[in-house]
C-alpha positions in Angstrom: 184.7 148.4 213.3 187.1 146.2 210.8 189.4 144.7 213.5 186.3 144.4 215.8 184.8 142.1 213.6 188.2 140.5 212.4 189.7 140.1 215.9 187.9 136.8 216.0 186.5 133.7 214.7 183.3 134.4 217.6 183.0 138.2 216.7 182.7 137.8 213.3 180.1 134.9 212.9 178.3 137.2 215.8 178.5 140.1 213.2 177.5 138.2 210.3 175.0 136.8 212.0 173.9 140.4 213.4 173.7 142.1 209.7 172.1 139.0 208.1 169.3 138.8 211.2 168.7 142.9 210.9 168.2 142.7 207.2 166.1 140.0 206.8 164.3 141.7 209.5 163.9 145.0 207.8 163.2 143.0 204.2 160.2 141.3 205.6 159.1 144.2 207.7 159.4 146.5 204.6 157.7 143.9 202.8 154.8 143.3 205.3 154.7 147.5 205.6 154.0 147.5 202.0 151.4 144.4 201.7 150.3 146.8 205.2 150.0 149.9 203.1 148.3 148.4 200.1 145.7 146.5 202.5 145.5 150.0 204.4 144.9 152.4 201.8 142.1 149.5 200.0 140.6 149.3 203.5 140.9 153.4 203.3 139.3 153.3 199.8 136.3 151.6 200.8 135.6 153.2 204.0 135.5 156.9 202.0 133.4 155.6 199.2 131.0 154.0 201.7 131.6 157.3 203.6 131.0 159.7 200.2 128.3 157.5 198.6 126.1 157.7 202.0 126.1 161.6 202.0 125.7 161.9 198.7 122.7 159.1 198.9 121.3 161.6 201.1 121.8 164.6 199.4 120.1 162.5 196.6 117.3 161.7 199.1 116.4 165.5 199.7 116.6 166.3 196.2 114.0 163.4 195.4 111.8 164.5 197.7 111.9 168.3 197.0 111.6 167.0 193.4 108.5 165.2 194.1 106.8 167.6 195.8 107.7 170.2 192.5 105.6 167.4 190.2 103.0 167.3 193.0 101.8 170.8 192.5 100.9 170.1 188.8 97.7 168.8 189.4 97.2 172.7 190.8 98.3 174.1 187.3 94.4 174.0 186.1 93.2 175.5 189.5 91.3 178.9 189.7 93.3 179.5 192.8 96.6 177.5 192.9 97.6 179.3 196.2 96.2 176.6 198.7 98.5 173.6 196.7 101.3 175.5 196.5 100.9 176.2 200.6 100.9 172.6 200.8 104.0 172.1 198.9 105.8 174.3 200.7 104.9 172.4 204.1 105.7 169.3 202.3 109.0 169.8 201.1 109.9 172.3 203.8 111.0 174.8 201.4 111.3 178.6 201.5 108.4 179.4 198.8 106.6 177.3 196.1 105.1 179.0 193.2 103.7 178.7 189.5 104.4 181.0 186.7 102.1 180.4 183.4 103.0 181.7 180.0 100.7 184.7 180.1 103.2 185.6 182.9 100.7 185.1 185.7 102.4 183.9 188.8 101.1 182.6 191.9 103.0 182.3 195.3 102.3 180.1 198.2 102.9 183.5 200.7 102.1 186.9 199.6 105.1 188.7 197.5 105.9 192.4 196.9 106.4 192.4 193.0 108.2 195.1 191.0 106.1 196.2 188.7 105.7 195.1 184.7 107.5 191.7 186.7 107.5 188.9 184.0 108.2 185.5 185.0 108.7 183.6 181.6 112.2 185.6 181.8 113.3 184.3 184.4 116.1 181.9 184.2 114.3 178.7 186.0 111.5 178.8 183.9 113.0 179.2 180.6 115.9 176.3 181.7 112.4 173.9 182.6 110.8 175.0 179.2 113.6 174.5 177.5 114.2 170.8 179.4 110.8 169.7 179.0 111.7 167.8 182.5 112.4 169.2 186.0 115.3 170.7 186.1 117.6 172.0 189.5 119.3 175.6 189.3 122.5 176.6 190.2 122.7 178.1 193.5 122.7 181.7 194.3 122.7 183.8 197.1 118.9 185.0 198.2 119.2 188.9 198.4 116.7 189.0 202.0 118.3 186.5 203.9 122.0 186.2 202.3 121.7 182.3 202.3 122.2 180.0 199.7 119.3 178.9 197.5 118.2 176.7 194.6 115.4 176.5 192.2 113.2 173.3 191.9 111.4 173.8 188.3 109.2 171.8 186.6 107.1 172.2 183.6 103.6 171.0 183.0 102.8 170.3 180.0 99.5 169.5 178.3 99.5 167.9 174.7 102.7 168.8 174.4 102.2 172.2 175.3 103.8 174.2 178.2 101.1 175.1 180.3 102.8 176.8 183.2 106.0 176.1 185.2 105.9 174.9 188.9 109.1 175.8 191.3 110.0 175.4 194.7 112.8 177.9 196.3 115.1 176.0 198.9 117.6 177.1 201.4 120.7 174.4 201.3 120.9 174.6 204.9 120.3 171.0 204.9 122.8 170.1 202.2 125.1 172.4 203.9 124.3 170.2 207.3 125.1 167.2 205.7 128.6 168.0 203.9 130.1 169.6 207.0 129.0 166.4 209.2 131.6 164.5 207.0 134.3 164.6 209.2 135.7 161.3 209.8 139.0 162.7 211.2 139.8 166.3 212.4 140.9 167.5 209.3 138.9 166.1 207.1 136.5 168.3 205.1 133.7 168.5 201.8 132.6 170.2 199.3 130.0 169.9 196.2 131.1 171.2 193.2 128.8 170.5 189.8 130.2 168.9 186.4 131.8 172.5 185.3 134.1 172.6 188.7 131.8 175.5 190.2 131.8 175.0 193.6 127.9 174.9 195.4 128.8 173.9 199.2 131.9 175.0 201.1 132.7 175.0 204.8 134.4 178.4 203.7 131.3 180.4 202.3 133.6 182.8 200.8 134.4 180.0 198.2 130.8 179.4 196.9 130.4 179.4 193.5 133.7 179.8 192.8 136.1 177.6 190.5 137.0 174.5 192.8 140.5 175.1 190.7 140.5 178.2 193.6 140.7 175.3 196.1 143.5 173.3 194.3 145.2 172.8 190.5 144.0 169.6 190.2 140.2 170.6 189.9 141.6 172.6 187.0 139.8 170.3 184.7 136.7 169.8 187.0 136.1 167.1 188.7 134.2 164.8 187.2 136.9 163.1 185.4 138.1 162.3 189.1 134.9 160.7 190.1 136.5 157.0 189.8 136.0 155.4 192.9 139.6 156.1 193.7 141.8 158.3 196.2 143.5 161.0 194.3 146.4 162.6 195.9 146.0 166.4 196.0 147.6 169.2 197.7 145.0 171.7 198.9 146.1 175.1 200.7 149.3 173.8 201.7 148.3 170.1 202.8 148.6 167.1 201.6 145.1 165.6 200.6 143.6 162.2 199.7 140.6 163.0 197.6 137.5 161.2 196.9 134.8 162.1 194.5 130.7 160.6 194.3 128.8 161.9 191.6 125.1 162.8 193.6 122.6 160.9 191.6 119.8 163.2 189.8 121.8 165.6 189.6 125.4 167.3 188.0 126.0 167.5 191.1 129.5 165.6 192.5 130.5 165.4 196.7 134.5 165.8 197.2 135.6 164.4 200.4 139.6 165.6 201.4 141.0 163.5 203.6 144.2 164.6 205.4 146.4 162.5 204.1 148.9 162.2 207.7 145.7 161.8 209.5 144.9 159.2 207.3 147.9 157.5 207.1 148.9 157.5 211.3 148.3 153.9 211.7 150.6 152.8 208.5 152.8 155.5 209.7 152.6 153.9 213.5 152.7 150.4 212.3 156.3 151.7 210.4 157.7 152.8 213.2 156.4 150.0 215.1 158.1 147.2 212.6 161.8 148.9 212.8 161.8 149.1 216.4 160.7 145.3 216.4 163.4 144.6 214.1 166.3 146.3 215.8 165.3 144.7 219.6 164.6 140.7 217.5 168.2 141.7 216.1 169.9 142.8 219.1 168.3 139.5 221.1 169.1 137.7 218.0 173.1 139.0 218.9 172.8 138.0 222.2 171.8 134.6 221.8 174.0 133.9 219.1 176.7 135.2 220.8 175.9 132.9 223.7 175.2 129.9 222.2 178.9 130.5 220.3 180.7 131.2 223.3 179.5 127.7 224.6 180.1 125.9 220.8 183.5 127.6 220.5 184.7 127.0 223.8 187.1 123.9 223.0 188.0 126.2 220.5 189.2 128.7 222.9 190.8 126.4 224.7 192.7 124.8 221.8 193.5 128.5 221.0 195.1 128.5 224.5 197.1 125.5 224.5 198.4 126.3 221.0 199.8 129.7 222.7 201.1 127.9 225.4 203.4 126.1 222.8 204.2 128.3 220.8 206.1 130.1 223.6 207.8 127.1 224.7 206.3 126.7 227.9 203.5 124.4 227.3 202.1 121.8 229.3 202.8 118.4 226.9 201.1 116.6 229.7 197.5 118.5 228.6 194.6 116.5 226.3 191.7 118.5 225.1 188.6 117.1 225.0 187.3 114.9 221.9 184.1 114.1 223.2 181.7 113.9 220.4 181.0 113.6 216.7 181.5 117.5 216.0 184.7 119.0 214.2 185.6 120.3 217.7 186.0 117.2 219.0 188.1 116.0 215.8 190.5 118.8 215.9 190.3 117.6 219.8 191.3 114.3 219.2 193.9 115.9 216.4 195.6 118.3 218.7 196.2 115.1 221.2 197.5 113.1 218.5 199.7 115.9 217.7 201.1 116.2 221.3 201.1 112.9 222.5 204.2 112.7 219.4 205.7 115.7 220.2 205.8 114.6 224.2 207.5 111.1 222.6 210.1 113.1 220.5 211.3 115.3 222.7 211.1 112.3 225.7 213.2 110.3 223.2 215.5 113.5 223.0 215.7 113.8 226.3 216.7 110.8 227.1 219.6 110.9 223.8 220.9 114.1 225.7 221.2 112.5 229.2 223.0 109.1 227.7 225.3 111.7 225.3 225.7 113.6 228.5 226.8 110.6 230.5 229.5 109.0 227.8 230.6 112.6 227.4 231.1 113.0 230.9 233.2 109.2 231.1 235.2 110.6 227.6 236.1 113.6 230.0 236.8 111.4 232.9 239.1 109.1 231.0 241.1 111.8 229.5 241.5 113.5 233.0 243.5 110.0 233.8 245.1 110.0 230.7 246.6 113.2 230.9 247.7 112.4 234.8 249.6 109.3 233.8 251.1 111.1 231.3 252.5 113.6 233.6 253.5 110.8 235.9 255.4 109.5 232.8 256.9 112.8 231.9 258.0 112.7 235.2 259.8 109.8 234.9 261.6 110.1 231.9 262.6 113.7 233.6 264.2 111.9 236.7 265.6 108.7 234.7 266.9 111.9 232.2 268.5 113.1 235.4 270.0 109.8 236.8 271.7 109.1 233.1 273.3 112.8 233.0 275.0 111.9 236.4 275.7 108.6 235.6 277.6 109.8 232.6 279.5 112.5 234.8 280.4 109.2 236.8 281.8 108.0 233.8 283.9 110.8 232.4 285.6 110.8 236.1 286.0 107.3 236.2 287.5 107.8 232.5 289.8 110.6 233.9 290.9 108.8 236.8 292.0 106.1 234.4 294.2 108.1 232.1 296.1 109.2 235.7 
């Protein structure tokens, strides 16, 4: 990867180019994914506490009205026979029974009930919570013992001078409550519960968790939940998934609705739009390559071809006779005009040696010429002096005889 990138000017601008294109890319996109995220999980917010305050607004709806109709029957307290107001009531709020209990443990029942016997009413748990109260008051749930579903206790006291005069109740199956919590299901997985202030849960998908600890459902109910209810998404893991919780208190009540979002199902679009962004950012930077790496290959091309000439010298075989363009007002076309200048000096030095060489050659070849004659006359001399050498030695041979001849 090093001598890619260092094996040329082109490769490494493309390169640098390339990293600084696909981090910017991934900066900004993992700067939009987190504006994203933040504008997602807000968005997310709002939607579940639109979603959890609408179900709870009508769980708080059918308490009212069950509430209402419990006051209602009051008026029947003072009746010889309360039974025909109490049928009424139980029409009205479309409840299982109503009835009315009085101190002197008289009770009366909208529908006929089989009593045990010595049965005393002011013992009973809803009437001694109203009496106690003063106001109405809503019981915990419990299982009824005839039809195994889940019931509550509407009670409310009458009072008369500021004395109890009997207690009014209305028993209620929470098969609408039920209804409603298990319609919240805004994705697949998503799922509620109600749970009062204490963390005991009232209304479960899973009936086997009824009025049990909501800390049986997660750790994080371990405290209850009503120091969650605040209007934010708590992250929770419940039964081995991650969660995104959301808690509305129910109004008129202790009542509070916990909506658990899956937290993947909740998250697929940030999670898509993630995905999304780093794909986008790796095809912009490999476009990003391609066009750089074109529109260099077109800028550098004098380059190249400097690159070429400057070869072509170096090896001693260059063409002295080439210019490179200088067309323009870049640097290209300055080191152009540069590289020209350059040569069109080195072509004049070496023509000016060229011609030195031939006019050193020619006097060298006259020197040689001239010595060739030289050294023939001076063999034609040697010669010479040989034969004139010659002509003396017989002369004086001539001379001695003559000399001899003389003497005789």
């Amino acid at each position: 990867m090093k001598r890619l990138f260092a094996s040329s000017l082109r490769s490494r601008i493309v390169g640098a180019v390339g990293i600084l294109v696909f981090v910017g890319l991934m900066v900004q996109s993992f700067a939009s994914l987190w504006i994203g995220k933040e504008h997602a999980m807000n968005e997310l917010r709002q939607q579940t506490r639109a979603l959890a305050r609408a179900h709870a607004e009508g769980i708080s709806v059918w308490i009212s009205a069950r509430q209402a109709v419990v006051r209602s029957i009051a008026a029947a307290a003072s009746a010889a026979d309360p039974v025909p107001a109490l049928q009424q009531g139980k029409i009205a709020g479309a409840v299982d029974i109503a009835y009315i209990a009085y101190p002197d443990k008289r009770i009366f029942f909208s529908e006929k009930q089989e009593l045990p016997p010595g049965f005393d009413p002011t013992t009973r748990p809803w009437y001694q919570q109203a009496a106690s109260a003063g106001r109405t008051v809503l019981t915990a749930p419990y299982v009824d013992a005839s039809t195994k579903k889940l019931v509550i206790t509407f009670a409310n006291p009458i009072m008369s001078g500021g004395t109890l005069q009997a207690v009014a109740a209305l028993d209620v199956f929470m098969d609408g409550i039920s209804t409603n919590v298990a319609s919240i299901r805004p994705t697949p997985g998503t799922f509620g519960f109600l749970a009062n202030r204490n963390g005991q849960i009232m209304v479960h998908e899973d009936v086997a968790l009824v009025l049990k600890p909501a800390s049986d459902v997660a750790d994080g109910f371990g405290q209850g939940v009503e120091r969650l209810a605040n209007e934010t998404l708590t992250e929770m893991r419940i039964r081995g998934q991650d969660r995104l919780v959301y808690i509305e208190p129910v109004k008129g009540t202790d009542w509070y609705l916990v909506v658990a979002l899956d937290k993947r199902e909740a998250l697929a679009g940030i999670a898509a739009m993630t995905v999304n962004a780093v794909i986008s950012s790796i095809v912009i930077a490999i476009v990003a390559l391609v066009l750089v790496g074109s529109l260099l290959t077109k800028l550098l091309g004098r380059m190249l071809a400097l690159r070429d000439a400057m070869n072509e010298i170096g090896t001693g075989h260059g063409d002295l006779t080439k210019r490179l363009s200088s067309e323009g007002d870049d640097e290209f076309a300055m080191i152009g005009a540069g590289y020209n200048a350059f040569v069109e000096k080195i072509h004049g030095v070496l023509s000016l040696v060229r011609t030195s060489a031939e006019s050193v050659a020619m006097a060298s070849a006259e020197i040689a010429q001239g010595n060739n004659d030289l050294s023939t006359r001076t063999e034609q001399q040697a010669a010479a002096i040989e034969e004139t050498s010659a002509s003396m030695g017989e002369l004086g041979s001539a001379v001695d005889q003559n000399a001899d001849s003389a003497r005789q």
